[in-house]
C-alpha positions in Angstrom: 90.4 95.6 122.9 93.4 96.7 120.7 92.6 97.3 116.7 93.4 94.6 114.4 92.5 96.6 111.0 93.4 100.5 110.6 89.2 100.9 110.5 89.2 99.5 113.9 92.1 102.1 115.1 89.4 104.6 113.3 86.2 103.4 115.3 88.3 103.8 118.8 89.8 107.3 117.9 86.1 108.2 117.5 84.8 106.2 120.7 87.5 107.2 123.0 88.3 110.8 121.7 85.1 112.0 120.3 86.1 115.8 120.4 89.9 115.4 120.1 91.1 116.9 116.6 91.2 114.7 113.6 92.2 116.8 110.9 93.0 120.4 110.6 91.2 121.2 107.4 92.0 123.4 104.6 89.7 125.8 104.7 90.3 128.7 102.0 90.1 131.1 104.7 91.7 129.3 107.2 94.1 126.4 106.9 93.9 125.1 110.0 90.5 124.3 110.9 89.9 122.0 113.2 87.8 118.5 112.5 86.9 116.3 115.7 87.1 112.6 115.0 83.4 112.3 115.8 82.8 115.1 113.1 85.1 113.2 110.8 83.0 110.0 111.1 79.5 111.8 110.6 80.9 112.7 107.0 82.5 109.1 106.5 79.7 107.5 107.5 77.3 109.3 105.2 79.9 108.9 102.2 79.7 105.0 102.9 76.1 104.9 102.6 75.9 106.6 99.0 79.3 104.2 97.9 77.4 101.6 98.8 74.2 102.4 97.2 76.2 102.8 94.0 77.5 99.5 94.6 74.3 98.0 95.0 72.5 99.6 91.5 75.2 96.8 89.8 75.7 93.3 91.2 78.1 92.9 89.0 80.2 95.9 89.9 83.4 94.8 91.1 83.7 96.4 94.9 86.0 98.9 93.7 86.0 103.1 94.5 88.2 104.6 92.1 89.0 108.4 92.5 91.7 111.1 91.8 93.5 112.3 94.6 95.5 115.8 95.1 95.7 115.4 98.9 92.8 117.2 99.9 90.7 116.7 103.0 87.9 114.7 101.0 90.5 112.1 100.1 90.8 110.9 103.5 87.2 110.8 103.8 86.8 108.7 100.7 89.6 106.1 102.1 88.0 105.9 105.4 84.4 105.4 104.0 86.0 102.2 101.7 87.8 100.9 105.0 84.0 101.0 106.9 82.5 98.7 103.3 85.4 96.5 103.0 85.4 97.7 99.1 89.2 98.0 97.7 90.1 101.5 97.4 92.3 102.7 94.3 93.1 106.3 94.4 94.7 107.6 91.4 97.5 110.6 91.3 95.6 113.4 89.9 99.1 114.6 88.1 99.9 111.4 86.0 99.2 111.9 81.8 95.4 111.4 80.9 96.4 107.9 79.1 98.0 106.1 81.7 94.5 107.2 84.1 92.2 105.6 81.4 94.6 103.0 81.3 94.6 102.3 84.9 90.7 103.2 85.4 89.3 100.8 82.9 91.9 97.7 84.5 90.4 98.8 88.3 86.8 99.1 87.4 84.3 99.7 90.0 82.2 102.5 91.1 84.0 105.9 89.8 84.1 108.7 92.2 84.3 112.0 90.1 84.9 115.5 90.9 81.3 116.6 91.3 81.1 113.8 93.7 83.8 114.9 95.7 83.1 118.6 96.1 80.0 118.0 97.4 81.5 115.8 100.2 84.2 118.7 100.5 81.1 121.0 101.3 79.5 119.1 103.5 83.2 118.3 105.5 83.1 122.2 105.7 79.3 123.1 106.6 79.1 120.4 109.4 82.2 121.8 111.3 81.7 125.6 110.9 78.3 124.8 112.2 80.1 124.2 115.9 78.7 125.9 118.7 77.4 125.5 122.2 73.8 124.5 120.8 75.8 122.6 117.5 77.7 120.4 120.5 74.3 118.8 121.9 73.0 117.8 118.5 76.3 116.3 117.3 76.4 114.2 120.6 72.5 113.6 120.0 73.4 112.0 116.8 76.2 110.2 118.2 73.5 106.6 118.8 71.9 107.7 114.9 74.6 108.3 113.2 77.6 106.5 114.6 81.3 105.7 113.6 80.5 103.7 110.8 79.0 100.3 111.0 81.9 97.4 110.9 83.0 96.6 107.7 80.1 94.4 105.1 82.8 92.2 103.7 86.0 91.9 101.9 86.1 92.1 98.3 86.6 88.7 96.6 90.2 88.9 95.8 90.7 90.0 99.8 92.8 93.9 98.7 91.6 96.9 100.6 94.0 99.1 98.5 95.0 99.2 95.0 98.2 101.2 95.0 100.8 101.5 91.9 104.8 101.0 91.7 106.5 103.9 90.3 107.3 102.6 87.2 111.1 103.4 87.5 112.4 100.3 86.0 109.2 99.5 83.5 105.3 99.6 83.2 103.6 101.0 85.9 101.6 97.3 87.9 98.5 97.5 90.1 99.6 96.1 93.6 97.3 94.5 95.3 97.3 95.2 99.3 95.3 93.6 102.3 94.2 94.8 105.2 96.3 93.0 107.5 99.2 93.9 105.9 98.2 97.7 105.8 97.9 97.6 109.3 100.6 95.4 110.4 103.2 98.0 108.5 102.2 100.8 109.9 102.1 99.4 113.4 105.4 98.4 112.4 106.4 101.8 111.6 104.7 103.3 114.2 106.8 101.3 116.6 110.2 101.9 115.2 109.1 105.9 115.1 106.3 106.8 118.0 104.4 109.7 118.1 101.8 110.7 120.3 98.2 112.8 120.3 99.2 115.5 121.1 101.7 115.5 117.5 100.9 117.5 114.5 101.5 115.5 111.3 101.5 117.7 107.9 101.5 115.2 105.1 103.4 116.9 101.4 103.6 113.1 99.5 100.5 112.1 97.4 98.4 109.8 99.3 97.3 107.6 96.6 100.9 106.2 97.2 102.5 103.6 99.4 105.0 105.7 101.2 102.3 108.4 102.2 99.2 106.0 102.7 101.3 104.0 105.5 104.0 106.2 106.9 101.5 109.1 107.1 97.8 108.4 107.2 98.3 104.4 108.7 100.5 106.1 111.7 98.0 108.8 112.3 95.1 106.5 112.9 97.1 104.1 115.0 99.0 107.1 116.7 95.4 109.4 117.3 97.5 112.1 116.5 96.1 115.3 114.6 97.1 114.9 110.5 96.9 118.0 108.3 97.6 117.6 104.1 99.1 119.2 101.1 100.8 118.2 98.1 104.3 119.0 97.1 106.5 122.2 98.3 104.4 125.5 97.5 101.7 124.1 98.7 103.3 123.3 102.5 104.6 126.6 102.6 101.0 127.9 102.2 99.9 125.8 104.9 103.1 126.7 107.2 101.8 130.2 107.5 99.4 128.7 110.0 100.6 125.4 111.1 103.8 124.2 113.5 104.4 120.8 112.4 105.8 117.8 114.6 106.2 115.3 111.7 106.7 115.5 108.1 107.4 112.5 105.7 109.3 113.8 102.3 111.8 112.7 100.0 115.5 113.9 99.2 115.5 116.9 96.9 112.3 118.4 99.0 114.2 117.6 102.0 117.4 120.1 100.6 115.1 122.7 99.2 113.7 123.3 102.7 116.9 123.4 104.1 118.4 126.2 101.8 114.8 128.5 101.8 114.1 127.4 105.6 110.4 127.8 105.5 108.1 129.6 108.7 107.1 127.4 111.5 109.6 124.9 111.4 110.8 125.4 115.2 108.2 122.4 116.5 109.7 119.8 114.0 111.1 117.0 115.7 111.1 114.3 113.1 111.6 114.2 109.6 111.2 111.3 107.5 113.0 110.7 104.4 112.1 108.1 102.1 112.4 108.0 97.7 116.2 107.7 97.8 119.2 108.4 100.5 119.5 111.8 101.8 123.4 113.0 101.1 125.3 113.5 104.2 125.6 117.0 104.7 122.2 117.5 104.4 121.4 115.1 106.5 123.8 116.6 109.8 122.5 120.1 108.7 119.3 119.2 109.8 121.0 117.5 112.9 121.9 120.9 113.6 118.3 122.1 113.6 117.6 119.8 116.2 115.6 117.4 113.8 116.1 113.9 113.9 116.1 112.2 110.1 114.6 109.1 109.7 116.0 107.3 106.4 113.9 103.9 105.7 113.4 101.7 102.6 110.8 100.1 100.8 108.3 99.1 97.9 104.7 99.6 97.2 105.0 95.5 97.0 105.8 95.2 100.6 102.9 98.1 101.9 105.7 99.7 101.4 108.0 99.7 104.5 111.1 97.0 104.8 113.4 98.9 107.1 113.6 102.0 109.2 115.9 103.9 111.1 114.5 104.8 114.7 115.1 108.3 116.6 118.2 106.6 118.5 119.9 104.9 115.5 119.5 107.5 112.6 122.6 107.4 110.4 123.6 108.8 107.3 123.5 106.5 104.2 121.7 103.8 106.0 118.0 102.6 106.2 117.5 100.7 109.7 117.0 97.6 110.4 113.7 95.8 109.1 110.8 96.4 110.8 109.0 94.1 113.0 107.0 91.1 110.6 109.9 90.8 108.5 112.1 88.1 107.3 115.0 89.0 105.3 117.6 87.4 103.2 120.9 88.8 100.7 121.1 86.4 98.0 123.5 87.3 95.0 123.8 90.9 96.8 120.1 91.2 96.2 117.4 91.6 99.1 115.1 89.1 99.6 112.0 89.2 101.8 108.9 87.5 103.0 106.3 88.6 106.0 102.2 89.2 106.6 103.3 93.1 104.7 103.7 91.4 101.3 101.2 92.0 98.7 98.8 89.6 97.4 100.0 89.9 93.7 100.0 92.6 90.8 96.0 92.9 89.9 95.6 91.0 86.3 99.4 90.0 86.0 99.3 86.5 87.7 102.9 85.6 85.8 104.3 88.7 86.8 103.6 87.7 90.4 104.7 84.5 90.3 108.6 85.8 88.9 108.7 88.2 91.7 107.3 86.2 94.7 107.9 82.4 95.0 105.8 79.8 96.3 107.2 80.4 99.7 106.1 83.6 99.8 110.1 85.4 99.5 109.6 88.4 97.5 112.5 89.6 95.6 113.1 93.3 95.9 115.3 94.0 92.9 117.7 95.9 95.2 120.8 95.6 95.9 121.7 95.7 99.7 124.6 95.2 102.5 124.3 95.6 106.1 126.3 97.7 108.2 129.2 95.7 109.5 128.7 98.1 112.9 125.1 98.9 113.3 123.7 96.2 111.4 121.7 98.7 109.7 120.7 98.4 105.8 122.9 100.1 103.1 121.1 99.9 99.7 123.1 100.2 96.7 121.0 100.5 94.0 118.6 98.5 91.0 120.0 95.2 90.3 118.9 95.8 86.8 120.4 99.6 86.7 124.3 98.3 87.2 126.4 99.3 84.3 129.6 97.1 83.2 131.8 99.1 81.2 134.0 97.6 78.3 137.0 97.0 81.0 134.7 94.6 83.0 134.1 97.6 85.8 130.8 97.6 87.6 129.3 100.9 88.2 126.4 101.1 90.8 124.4 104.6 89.6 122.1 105.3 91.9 125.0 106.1 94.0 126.9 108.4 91.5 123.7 110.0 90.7 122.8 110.8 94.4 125.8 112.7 94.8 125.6 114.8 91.8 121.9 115.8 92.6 123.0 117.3 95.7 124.8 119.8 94.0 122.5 123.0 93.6 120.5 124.0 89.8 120.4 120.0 89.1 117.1 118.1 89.8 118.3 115.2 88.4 121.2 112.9 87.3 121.3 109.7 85.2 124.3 107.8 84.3 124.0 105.9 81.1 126.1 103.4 78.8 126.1 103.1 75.5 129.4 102.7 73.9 130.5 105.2 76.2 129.6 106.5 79.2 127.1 109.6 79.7 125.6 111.6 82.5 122.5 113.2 82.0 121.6 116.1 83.5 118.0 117.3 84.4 119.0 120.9 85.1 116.5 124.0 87.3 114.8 126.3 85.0 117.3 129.5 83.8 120.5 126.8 85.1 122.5 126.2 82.2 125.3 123.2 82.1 128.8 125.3 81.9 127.5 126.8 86.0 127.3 123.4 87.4 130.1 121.4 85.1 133.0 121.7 87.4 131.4 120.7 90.6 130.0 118.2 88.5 133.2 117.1 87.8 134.8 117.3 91.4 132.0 114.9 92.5 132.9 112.1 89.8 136.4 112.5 90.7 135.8 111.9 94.3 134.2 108.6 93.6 135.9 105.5 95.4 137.2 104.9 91.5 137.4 108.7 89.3 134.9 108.5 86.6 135.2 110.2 83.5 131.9 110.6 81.4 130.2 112.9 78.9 127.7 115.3 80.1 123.9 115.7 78.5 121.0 117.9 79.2 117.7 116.6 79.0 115.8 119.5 76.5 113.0 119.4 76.9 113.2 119.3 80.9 111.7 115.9 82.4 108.2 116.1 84.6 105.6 114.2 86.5 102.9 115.0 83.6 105.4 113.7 80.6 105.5 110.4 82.6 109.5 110.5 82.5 108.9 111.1 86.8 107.9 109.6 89.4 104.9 110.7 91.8 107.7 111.4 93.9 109.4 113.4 91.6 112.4 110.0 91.0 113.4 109.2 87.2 111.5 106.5 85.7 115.1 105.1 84.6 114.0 102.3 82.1 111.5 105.0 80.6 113.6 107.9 79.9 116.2 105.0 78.5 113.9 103.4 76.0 112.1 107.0 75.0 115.1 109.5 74.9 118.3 108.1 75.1 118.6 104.5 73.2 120.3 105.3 69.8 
């Protein structure tokens, strides 16, 4: 019987490949150990139990596990043991400012899975598979009929989300999205299918897993896919893990994408696929990587829509385009805007029914505040930018941003660009540590003058530099446009 959840692709990983491995764990002597699936579920099964006991001290207690996640082993434990309950999971990104966390942990609510908590599971993880031996083997399959994959789920919680995930908070206030099961699995299946992968692959996951792009593209395909799934968070931290590990897969975005390309890290020569997802991946980078022999796959979405819309496949990948949508999807261009509606969508934004309702309509079309086009050749998706992010200048010109800024980003000592009007046009620069603006200012201005129209502009530095932890980022590491706008540059 095929799965119909992503707990149910779980329980057959650890029925039909009991010994295959799961996870290569980050041990801090060796970072690639290797977990079976059946090992994996021992651990999951016992972190259900106490979740649920926690849950049961309160009938009151909404059917909510909250916890920060960094990307360690014990995180996919944690979202594994809420898939076996049917509770909604809400991991939170460890790196976002304390008051936004208090923020978003007193709206969630639920049981509260601190640090103490999760070391201990971390421990245990650990102790159960470097106990593995000849003798070890016969008690693990003993405990195979006492101790098995998890019973099937209890129930779904009453407002039917498995996942709490949050938007990025580019164009406003961070919302709560509410996910379902159905819809988790149905986009990864999706994804899966427009980009297979098989056992025998080795996924390395480097984007935070208490967001859309990671929890779908990355731990979604794994279960589906069976193959083995090893994580990290953010650059230094996957070259520490390349000194060990040859990668098949790896899910990123843009600038991380570059950065590899002009350090080439170890252990690269087994990558076959990498995904690139945040914002479009320039051109030249994109055929470099062609050159290496690795296929990248460009695809677009939003935490609202679990999060994948479109995706290129290995035999269409194209520069500046994001495939077609993925299977489940309807899609429509109204106004130039992308309009959408499919069993992916999210339920709603948790305690922001009127928010909902102006971004999905009765029908179910969601509106994607993106501007799109399709590919008069390929029929693949070209996304233009924010609908809300186009700037008319005082001659009645449009300017579409996200484009201008892509291309100055690619130039090297400038994380970030962002083009802003008020009475006349800026750029702002987010420039590398020790980089100042007079060694970047003429390529600067070769890449505004090759725009379909020249563009003249003044150029800013942001001082002090923008971050994750100042809220000015992304998780991802994108500009929180409307943010930096309202806090920095308005008057």
């Amino acid at each position: 019987m095929s799965p119909r959840t992503l707990y149910e692709a779980f329980q057959h990983q650890v029925q039909s490949r009991p010994d295959a491995t799961a996870l290569l764990l980050d041990a801090a002597a060796n970072v690639s150990c290797p977990c079976s699936w059946h090992e994996l579920s021992i651990v999951v099964n016992r972190v259900a139990e106490r979740i649920e006991n926690q849950l049961n001290r309160d009938p009151n207690l909404a059917r909510r596990v909250t916890h920060l996640s960094d990307n360690r082993d014990v995180d996919i434990v944690v979202a594994l043991a809420s898939l076996a309950l049917g509770t909604t999971e809400a991991p939170l990104d460890r790196r976002i400012e304390s008051s936004e966390l208090v923020r978003r942990r007193t709206l969630i609510g639920g049981v509260w899975l601190d640090d103490q908590f999760k070391e201990r599971l971390t421990s245990e993880l650990f102790e159960l598979v470097s106990q593995r031996s000849n003798s070890e083997t016969g008690r693990l399959t003993a405990q195979k009929n006492n101790e098995s994959a998890c019973s099937s789920p209890r129930a779904r919680p009453a407002e039917a989300a498995s996942l709490i995930l949050w938007t990025s908070g580019t164009t406003g206030k961070p919302l709560a999205v509410l996910l379902s099961a159905d819809g988790q699995f149905a986009n990864a299946a999706a994804k899966l299918k427009a980009v297979p992968q098989t056992q025998s692959d080795l996924r390395l996951t480097v984007l935070p897993l208490s967001h859309a792009y990671a929890r779908t593209c990355d731990f979604g395909t794994w279960l589906l896919s069976g193959c083995t799934l090893a994580v990290c968070l953010g650059y230094q931290s996957m070259l520490r893990r390349l000194e060990q590990l040859e990668p098949h897969l790896i899910n990123t975005v843009p600038a991380m994408a570059a950065r590899m390309l002009r350090e080439k890290p170890q252990n690269l020569d087994h990558l076959r696929l990498l995904g690139c997802g945040g914002a479009p991946l320039d051109c030249s980078a994109f055929g470099e990587w062609q050159s290496w022999g690795v296929t990248v796959i460009q695809g677009y979405g939003l935490t609202e829509t679990g999060p994948v819309i479109s995706s290129a496949t290995p035999s269409n990948a194209a520069p500046g385009l994001v495939g077609k949508p993925v299977d489940g999807w309807e899609t429509a261009i109204e106004n130039g805007q992308l309009l959408v509606r499919g069993p992916h969508a999210m339920l709603g934004y948790l305690g922001q029914p009127e928010v909902t309702q102006t971004r999905m309509s009765p029908d179910g079309w969601l509106a994607t505040g993106d501007l799109a086009e399709r590919d008069s050749t390929t029929q693949q998706f070209r996304i233009l930018g924010r609908m809300d992010d186009v700037i008319v200048l005082a001659s009645g010109r449009k300017l579409h941003p996200a484009v201008i800024e892509r291309d100055v980003e690619q130039i090297d000592g400038i994380d970030h660009a962002l083009l802003h009007y008020q009475e006349k046009l800026q750029l702002w620069l987010n420039l590398e540590n020790e980089i100042q603006l007079e060694s970047v200012k003429h390529e600067v201005s070769q890449v505004l003058a090759k725009q379909p129209t020249p563009i003249r502009c003044e150029f800013k530095v942001f001082h002090p530099r923008l971050s994750i932890e100042s809220g000015e980022l992304t998780a991802k590491g994108t500009i929180r446009r409307g943010h930096v706008i309202q806090q920095r540059l308005i008057d």
